[in-house]
Backbone as CSV, one residue per row, in Angstrom:
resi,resn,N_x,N_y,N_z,CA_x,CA_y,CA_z,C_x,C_y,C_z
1,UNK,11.681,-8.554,-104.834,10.438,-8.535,-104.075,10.337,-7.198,-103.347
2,UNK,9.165,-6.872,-103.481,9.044,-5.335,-102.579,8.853,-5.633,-101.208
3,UNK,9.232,-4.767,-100.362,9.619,-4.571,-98.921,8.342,-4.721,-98.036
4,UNK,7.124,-4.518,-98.921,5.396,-4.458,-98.382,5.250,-6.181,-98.318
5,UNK,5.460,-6.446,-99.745,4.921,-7.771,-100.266,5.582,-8.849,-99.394
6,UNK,7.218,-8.407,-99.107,8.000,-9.353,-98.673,7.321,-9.639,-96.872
7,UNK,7.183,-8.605,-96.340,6.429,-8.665,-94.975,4.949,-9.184,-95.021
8,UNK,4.170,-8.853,-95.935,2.784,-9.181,-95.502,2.676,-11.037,-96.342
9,UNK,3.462,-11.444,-97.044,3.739,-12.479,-97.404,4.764,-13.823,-96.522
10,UNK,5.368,-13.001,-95.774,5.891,-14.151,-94.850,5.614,-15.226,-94.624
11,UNK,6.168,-16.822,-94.535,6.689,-17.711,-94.434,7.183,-18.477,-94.264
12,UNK,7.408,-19.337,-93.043,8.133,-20.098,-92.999,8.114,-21.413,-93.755
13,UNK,9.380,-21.845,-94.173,9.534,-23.320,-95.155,10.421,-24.211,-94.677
14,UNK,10.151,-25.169,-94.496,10.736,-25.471,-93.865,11.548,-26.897,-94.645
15,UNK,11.340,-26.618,-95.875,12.072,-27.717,-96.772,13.193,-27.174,-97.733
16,UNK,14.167,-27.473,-97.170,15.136,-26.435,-97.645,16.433,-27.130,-98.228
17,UNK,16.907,-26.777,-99.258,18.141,-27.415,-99.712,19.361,-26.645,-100.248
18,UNK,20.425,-27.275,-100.590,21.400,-26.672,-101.010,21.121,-25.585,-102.500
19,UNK,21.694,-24.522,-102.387,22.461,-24.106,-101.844,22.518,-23.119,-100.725
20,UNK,23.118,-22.690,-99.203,23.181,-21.529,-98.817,23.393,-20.775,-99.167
21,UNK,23.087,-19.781,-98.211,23.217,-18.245,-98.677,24.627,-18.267,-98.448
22,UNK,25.598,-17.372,-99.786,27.174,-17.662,-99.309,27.596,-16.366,-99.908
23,UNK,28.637,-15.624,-99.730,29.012,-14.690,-100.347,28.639,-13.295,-100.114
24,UNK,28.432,-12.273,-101.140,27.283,-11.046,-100.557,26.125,-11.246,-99.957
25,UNK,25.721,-12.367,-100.084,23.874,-12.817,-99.990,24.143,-12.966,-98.455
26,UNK,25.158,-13.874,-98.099,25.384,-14.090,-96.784,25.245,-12.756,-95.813
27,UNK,26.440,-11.540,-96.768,26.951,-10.517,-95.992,25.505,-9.601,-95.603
28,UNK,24.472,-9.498,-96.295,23.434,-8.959,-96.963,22.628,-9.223,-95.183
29,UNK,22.894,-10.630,-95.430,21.663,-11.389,-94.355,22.474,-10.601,-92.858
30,UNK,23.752,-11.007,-93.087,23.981,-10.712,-91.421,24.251,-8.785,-91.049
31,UNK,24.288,-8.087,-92.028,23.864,-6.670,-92.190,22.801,-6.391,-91.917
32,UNK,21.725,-7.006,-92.495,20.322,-6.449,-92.140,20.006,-6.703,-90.478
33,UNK,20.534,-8.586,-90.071,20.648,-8.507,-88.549,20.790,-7.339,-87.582
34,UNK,22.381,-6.436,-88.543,22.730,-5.956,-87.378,22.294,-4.271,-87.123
35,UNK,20.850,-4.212,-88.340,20.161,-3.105,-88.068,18.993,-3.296,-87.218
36,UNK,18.733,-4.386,-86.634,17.587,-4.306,-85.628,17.924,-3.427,-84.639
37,UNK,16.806,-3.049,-84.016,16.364,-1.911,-83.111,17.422,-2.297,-82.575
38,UNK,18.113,-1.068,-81.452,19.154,-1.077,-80.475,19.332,-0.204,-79.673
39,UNK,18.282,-0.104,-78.625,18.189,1.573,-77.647,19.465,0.999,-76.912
40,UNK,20.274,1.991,-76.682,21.737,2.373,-76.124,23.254,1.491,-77.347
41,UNK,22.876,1.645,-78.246,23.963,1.567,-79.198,24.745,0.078,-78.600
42,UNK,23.877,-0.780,-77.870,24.690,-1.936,-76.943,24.598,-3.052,-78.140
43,UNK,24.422,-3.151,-79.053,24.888,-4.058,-80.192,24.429,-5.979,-79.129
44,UNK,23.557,-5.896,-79.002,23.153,-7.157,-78.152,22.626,-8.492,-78.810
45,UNK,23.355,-9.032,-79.963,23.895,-9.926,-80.912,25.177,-10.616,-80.962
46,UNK,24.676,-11.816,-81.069,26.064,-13.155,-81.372,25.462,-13.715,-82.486
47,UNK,26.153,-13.700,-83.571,25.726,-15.164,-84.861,26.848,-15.857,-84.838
48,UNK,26.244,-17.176,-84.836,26.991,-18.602,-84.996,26.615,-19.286,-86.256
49,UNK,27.132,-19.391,-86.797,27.086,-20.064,-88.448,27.348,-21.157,-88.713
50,UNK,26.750,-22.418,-88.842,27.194,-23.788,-88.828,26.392,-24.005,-90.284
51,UNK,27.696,-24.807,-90.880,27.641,-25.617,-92.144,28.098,-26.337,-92.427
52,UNK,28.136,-27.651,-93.339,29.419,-28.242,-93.311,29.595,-29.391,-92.047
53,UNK,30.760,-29.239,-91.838,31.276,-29.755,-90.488,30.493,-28.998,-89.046
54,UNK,30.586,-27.475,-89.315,28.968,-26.781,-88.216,27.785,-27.505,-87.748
55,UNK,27.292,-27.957,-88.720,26.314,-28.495,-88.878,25.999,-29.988,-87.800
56,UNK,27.565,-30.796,-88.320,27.778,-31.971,-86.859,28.105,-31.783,-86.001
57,UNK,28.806,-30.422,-85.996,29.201,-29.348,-84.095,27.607,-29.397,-83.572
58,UNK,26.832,-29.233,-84.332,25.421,-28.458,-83.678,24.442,-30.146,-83.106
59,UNK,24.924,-30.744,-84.214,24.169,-32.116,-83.866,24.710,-33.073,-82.677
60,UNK,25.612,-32.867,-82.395,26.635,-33.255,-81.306,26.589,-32.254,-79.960
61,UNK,26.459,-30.988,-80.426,25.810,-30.539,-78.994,25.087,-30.183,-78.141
62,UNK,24.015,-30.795,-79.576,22.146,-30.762,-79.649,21.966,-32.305,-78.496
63,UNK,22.705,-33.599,-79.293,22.702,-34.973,-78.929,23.217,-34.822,-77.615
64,UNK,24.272,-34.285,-77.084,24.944,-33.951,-75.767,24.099,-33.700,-74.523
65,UNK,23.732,-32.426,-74.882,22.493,-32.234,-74.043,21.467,-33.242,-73.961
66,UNK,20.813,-33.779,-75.083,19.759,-34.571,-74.662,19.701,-35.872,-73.662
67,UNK,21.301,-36.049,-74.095,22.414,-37.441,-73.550,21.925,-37.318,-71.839
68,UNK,22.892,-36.053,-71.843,23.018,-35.283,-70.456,21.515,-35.462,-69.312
69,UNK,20.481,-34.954,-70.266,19.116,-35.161,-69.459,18.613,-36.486,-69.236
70,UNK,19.130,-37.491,-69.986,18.374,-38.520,-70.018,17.065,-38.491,-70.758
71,UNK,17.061,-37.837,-72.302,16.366,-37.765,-72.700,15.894,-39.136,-73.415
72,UNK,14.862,-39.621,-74.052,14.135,-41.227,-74.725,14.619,-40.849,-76.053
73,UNK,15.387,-41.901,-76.529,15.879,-42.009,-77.363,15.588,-41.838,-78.659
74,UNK,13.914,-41.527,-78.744,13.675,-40.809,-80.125,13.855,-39.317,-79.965
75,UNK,14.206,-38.563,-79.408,14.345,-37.586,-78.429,15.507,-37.314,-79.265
76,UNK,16.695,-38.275,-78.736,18.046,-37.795,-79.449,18.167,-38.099,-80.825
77,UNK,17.305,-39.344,-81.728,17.489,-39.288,-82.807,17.053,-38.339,-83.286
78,UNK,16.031,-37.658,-83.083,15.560,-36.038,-84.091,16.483,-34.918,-83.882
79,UNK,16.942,-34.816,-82.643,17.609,-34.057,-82.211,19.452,-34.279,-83.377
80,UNK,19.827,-35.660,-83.449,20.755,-35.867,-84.541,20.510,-35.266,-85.753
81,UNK,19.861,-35.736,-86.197,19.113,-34.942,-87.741,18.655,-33.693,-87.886
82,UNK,18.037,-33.155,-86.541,17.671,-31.459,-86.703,18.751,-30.548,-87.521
83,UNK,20.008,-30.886,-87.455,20.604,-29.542,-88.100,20.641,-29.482,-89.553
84,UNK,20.816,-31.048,-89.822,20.434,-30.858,-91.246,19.151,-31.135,-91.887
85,UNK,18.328,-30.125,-91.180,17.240,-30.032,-92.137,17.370,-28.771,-92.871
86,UNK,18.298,-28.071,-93.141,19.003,-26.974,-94.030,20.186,-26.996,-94.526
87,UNK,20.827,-26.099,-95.159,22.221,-26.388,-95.161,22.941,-24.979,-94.587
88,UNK,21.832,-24.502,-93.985,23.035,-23.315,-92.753,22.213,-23.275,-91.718
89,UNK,22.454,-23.243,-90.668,22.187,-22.625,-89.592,22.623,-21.925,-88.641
90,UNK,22.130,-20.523,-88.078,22.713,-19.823,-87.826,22.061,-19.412,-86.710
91,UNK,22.505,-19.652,-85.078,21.955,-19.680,-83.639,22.344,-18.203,-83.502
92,UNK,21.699,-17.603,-83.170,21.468,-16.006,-83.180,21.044,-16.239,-81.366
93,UNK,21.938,-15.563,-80.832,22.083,-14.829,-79.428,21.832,-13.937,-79.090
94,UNK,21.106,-13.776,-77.597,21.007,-12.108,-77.019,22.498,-12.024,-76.355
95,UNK,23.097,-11.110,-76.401,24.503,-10.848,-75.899,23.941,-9.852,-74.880
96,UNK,23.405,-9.937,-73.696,23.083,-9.268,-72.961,24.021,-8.466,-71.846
97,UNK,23.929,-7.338,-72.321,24.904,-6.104,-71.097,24.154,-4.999,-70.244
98,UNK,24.471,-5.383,-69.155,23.716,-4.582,-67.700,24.063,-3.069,-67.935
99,UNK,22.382,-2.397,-68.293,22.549,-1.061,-68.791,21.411,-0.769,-67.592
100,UNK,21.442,0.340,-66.972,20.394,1.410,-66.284,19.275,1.559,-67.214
101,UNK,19.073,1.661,-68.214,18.204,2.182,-69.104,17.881,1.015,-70.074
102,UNK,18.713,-0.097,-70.242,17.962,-0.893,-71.381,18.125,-2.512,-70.484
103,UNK,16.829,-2.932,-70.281,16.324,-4.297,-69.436,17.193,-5.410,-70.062
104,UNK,17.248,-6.295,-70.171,17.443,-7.603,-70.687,16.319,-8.041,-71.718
105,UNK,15.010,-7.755,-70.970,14.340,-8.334,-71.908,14.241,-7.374,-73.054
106,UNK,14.527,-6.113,-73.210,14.673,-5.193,-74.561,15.472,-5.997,-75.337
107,UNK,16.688,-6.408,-74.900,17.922,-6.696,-75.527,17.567,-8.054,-76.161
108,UNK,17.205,-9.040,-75.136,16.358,-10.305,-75.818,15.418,-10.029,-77.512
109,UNK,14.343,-8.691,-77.160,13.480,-8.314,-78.206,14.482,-7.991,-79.502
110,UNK,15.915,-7.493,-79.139,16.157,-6.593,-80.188,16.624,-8.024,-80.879
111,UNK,17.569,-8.741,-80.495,18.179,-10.185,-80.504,16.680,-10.849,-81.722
112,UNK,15.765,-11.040,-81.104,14.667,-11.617,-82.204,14.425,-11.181,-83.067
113,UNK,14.257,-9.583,-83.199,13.929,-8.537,-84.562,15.432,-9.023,-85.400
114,UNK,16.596,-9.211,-85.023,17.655,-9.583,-85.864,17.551,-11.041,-86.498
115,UNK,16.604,-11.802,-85.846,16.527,-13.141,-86.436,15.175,-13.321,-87.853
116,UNK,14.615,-12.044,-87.097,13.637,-11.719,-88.202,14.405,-11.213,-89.650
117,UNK,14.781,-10.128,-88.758,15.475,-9.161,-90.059,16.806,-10.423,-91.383
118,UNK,17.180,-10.985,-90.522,18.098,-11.945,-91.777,17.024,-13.140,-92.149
119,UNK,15.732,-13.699,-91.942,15.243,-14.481,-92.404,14.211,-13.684,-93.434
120,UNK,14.134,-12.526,-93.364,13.442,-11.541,-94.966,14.323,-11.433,-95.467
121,UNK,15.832,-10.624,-95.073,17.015,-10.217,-96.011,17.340,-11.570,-96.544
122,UNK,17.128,-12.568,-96.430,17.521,-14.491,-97.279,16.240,-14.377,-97.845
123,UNK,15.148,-14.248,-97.757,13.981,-14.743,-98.934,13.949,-13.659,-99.934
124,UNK,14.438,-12.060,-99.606,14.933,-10.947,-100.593,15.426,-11.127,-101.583
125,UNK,16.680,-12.254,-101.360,17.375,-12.486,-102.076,17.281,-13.927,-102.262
126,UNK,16.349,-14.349,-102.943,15.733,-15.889,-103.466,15.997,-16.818,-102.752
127,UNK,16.333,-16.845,-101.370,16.644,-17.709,-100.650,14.780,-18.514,-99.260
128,UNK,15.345,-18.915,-98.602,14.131,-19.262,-97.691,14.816,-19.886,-96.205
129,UNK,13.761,-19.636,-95.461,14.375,-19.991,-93.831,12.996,-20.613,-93.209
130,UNK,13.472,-20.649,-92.116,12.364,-20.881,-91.137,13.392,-20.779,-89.645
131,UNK,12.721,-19.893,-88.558,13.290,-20.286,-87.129,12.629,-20.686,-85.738
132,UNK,13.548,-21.628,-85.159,13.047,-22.799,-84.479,13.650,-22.238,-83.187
133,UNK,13.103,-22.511,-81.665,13.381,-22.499,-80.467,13.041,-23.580,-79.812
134,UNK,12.877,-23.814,-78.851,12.837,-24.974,-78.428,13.236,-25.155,-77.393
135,UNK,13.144,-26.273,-76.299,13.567,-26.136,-74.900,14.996,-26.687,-74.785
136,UNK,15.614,-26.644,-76.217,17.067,-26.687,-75.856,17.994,-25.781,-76.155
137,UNK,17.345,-24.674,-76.110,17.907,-23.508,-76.038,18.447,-22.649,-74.909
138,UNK,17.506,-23.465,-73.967,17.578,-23.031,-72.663,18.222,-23.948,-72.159
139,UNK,18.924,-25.021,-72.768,19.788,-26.098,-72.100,20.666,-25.258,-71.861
140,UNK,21.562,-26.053,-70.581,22.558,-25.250,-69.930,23.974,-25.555,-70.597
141,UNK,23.883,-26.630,-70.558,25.131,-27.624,-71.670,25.057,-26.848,-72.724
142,UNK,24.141,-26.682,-73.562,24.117,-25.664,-74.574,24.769,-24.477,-74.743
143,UNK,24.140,-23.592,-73.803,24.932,-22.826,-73.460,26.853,-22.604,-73.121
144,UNK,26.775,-23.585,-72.644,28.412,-23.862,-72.180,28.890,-24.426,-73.519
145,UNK,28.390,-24.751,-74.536,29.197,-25.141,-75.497,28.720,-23.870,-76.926
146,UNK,28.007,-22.919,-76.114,28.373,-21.772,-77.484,29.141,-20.856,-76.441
147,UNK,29.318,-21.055,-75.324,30.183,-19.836,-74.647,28.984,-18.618,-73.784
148,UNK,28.031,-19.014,-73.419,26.852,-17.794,-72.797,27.364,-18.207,-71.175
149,UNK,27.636,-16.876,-71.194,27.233,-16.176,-69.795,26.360,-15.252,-69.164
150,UNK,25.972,-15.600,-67.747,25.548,-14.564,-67.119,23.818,-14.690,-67.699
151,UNK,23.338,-13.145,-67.871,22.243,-13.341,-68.833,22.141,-13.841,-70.380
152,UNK,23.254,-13.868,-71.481,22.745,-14.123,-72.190,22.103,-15.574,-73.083
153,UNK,21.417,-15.440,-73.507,20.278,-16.468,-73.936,20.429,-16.740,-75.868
154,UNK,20.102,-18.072,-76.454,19.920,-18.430,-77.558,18.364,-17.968,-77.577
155,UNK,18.215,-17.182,-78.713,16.803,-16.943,-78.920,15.688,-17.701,-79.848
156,UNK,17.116,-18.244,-80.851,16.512,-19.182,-81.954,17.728,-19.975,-82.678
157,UNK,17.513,-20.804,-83.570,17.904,-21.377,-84.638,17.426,-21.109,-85.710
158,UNK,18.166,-20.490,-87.170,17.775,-19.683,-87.737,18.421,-20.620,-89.271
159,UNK,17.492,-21.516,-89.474,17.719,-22.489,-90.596,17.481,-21.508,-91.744
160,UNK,18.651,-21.952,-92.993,18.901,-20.954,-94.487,19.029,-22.025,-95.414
161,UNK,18.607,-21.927,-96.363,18.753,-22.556,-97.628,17.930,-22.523,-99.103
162,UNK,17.928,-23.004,-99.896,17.227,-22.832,-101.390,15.391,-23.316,-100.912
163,UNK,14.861,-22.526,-101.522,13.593,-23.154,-101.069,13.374,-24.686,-102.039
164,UNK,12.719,-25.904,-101.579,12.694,-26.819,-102.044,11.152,-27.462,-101.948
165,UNK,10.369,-26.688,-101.961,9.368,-26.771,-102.774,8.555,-25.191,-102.775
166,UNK,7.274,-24.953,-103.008,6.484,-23.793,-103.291,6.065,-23.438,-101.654
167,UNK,6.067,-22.530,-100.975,5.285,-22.059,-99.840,4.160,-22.303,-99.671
168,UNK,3.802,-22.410,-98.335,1.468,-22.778,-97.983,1.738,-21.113,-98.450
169,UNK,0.630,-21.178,-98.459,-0.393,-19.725,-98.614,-0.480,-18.923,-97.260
170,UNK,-0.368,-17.775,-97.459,-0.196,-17.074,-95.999,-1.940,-17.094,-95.738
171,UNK,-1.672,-17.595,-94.488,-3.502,-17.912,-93.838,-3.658,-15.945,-93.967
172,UNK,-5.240,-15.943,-93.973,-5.781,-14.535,-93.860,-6.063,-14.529,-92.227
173,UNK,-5.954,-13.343,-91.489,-6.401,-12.853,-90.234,-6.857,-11.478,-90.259
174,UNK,-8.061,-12.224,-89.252,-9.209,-10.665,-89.549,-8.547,-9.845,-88.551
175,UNK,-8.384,-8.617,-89.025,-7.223,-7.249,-88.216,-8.425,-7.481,-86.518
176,UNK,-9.557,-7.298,-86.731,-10.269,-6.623,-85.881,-9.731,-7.678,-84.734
177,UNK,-9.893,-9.184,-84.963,-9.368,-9.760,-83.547,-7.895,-9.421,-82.785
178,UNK,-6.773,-8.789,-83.809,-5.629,-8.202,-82.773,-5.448,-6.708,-82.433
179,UNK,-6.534,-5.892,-82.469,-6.401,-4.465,-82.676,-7.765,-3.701,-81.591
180,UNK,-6.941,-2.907,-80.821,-7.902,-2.782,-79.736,-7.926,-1.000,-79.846
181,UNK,-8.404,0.014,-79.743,-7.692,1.736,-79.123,-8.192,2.283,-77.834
182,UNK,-6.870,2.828,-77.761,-7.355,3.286,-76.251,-8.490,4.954,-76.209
């Protein structure tokens, strides 16, 4: 797929099946991550890779949290099943470090362009994603069970797998409603 087509065609799918991305394809995806933008060379990225047995780490500390809040119990059943609605997922972090010159929220931005950048580098290579946030990202329990301190933040959940059926059609948007000059 060309590099034009692959961007102005974007996608999320969110029906996804075996197999993951495994091997070079994998290495491919988390390479391209780790070329997102990066003013001060501060590398402000964590990937967490759950598959497998990952996969019930994530559903268990998805269910935990919800436990924790007293969330309604259809609440925690989706929350059980969320991880496997792929067969990888991969929680992509801002690893945030106190620079004079680069904010948090840069570091947050660069953190998302990396969740971007491996969900094109997986459909590049015949694969498909979709990524999810959510207000349990900002759970605190959450946090304490991937290890975040201080500032840094989960930016997404970054579901990988075979696409398992055909993509919607990328809706058209007229340029003129997001485009203003000064």
């Amino acid at each position: 797929m060309q590099a034009l087509d692959l961007l102005l065609q974007r996608r999320s799918m969110a029906n996804l099946t075996e197999p993951a991305p495994e091997g070079k394809v994998l290495e491919n995806i988390i390479k391209a991550g780790l070329r997102a933008p990066d003013h001060g060379n501060l590398t402000p990225w964590r990937f967490v890779i759950a598959q497998g047995e990952g996969l019930r780490k994530l559903s268990t500390i998805l269910v935990s949290a919800a436990l924790a809040n007293n969330s309604e119990q259809a609440v925690i059943d989706k929350l059980k099943k969320a991880p496997f609605r792929a067969p990888m997922v991969i929680t992509v972090i801002a690893k945030v470090t106190q620079h004079p010159k680069v904010p948090a929220l840069e570091q947050y931005l660069s953190a998302g362009c990396a969740a971007q950048a491996m969900q094109m580098a997986a459909v590049a290579q015949g694969f498909q994603g979709f990524w999810r946030s959510g207000e349990w990202m900002f759970d605190s329990s959450v946090h304490q069970a991937f290890g975040l301190q201080g500032e840094n933040q989960i930016v997404g959940f970054l579901y990988l797998g075979t696409p398992g059926c055909e993509p919607m059609k990328t809706p058209e948007r007229a340029l003129g409603d997001f485009i203003e000059y000064l």
